[in-house]
C-alpha positions, 0 to 999 in steps of 0.5 A: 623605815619610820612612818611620819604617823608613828614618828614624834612631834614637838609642838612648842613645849608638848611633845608628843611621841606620835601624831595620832590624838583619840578625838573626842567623843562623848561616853555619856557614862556618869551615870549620877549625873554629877560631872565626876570621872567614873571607873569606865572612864579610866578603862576607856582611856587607859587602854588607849594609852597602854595602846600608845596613843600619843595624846588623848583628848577627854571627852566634851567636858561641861564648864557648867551644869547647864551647859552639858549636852547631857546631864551623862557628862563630865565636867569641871564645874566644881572643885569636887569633879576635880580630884578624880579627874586629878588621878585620871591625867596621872594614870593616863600620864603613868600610862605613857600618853600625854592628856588633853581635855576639850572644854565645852558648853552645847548652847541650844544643844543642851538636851537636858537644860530647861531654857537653853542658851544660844545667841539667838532664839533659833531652834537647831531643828523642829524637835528641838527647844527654842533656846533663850537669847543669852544676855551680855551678863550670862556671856559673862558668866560663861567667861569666868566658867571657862576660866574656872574649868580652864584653871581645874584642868590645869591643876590636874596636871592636863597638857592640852586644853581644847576649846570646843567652837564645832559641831554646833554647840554654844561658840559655835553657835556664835560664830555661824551666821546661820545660828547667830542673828544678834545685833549688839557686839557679838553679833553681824560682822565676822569679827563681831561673831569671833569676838567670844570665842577671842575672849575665851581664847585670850582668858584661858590663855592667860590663866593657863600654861599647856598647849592651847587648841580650838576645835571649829567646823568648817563648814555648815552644808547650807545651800543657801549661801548664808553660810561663812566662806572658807575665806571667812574661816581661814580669818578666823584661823588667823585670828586664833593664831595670832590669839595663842592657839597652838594647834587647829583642830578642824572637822565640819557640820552641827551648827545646823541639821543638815547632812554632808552634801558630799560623798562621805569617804575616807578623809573627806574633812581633810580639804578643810584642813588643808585649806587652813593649813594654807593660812596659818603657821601654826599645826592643823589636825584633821579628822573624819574616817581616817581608818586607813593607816596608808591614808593617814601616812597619805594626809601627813606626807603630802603635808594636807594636815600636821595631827591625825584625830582617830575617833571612832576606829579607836572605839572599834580597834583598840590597838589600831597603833600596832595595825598601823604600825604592821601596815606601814611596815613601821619597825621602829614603832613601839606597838605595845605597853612593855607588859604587852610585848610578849602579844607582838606579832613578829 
């Protein structure tokens, strides 16, 4: 029998050869501050995809310097970041995984920068620096570096690009009405605080010919009732569709320093998921403590979620495929690189 997990997908023009994506997790190994992959990268994500993970998101990936969550970052800034990051996709390519990047600027959570930007100048918490109220001209600017990273990526042979609108950084920022207070065009009405992430959306779109997806969080755990719906949420959903997303990755939480306020267990972000799911015809993945490959099998056959985001379980388990594959009694999966075979259990 073929699990749904292990069995293919066809999104548009990607294929993939399983449902399970290595979410995105920062390293923070570029040790020279520079942007550029490193040694470590090509291991890390290298033994995921001799592993057979089907689609590897590269780490929250910097559009300009002063948008890195830490000066420990990649990024694709510059023409120089770009040609090892070249041969990063073809090994990974080579390897036998398809190759997505998320795109990324962390707003008031750019630990390093000396004036962080956000929509309003509303600190993320007491510790932390109050952020400059970006003007029209720097939104600008930060367009034409989406573009530009958008463009590098593509020259470097990725599949997928994911813009990172979650977990409290700069698009998310916008979008939350916890965090964006502005009163010109970007900000009050729902749409008004979607139009950036629409901008950047309908730019790279137009620049870039792969699988486009969106990373959002569903929800800020405010109690105050301040907070977008999921009803708001899934208009957002919507609206990204209609932009030209192929795909919803959902999670929740990071706008605001606030922790779950429900028990946190396995596939606790997927009721966000489906929620979204129940709106837009386009794929959705779901993510959170998915460890368990019966839940996972679980999730994709009762048809709450279309992707699986494994993060941090991959860090742990870098073999967690052929685990998944043993536990669901998956015969046809292919567990290993053809190197690997002989390290099969029968």
């Amino acid at each position: 029998m073929m699990s749904v997990l292990l069995s293919p997908i066809t999104i548009g023009q990607l294929s993939l050869k399983n449902r399970v994506v290595m979410a995105p997790m920062c390293m923070y190994e570029v040790k020279k501050e520079d942007g550029i992959v490193t040694p470590f990268h090509f291991a890390h994500y290298g033994a995921r995809a001799i592993a057979n993970v089907g689609l590897i998101m590269i780490e929250a990936t910097a559009v300009q310097p002063e948008g890195r969550i830490t000066k420990h970052d990649l990024g694709l800034w510059d023409d120089k970041q770009t040609e090892k990051f070249t041969h990063l996709v073809d090994s990974l390519h080579y390897l036998g995984s398809k190759v997505g990047v998320q795109l990324a600027h962390a707003g008031r959570k750019a630990e390093d920068a000396l004036q962080p930007l956000a929509p309003s100048p509303i600190a993320f918490n007491s510790s932390s620096k109050i952020p400059k109220a970006i003007t029209q001209d720097e939104i600008k600017q930060i367009r034409t570096d989406f573009i530009a990273a958008a463009r590098r990526a593509q020259q470097a042979g990725v599949d997928v690009i994911e813009i990172h609108a979650a977990h409290g950084y700069l698009i998310s920022e916008f979008l939350s009405p916890l965090s964006n207070h502005r009163s010109d065009d970007y900000g009050g009405s729902l749409a008004n605080r979607y139009r950036l992430l629409h901008e950047i959306v309908t730019d790279i779109r137009a620049h870039f010919s792969g699988s486009l997806w969106v990373r959002l969080s569903l929800s800020d755990y405010d109690q105050s009732g301040q907070q977008n719906t999921i009803a708001d949420w899934q208009q957002i959903g919507q609206w990204l569709e209609r932009d030209g997303i192929d795909v919803i990755d959902v999670s929740t939480g990071g706008v605001m320093d606030y922790a779950p306020d429900l028990p946190l267990h396995g596939g606790y972000q997927t009721p966000f998921a489906t929620a979204m799911k129940q709106v837009v015809g386009i794929p959705v993945a779901t993510v959170g403590l998915l460890d368990s490959p019966d839940l996972a099998e679980y999730i994709l056959q009762t048809k709450q979620a279309d992707l699986i985001m494994e993060g941090r379980v991959l860090l742990r388990n870098t073999n967690w495929l052929a685990d998944a594959a043993q536990k669901l009694h998956d015969h046809n999966f292919k567990p290993f690189n053809d190197s690997y075979q002989r390290g099969q259990l029968k």
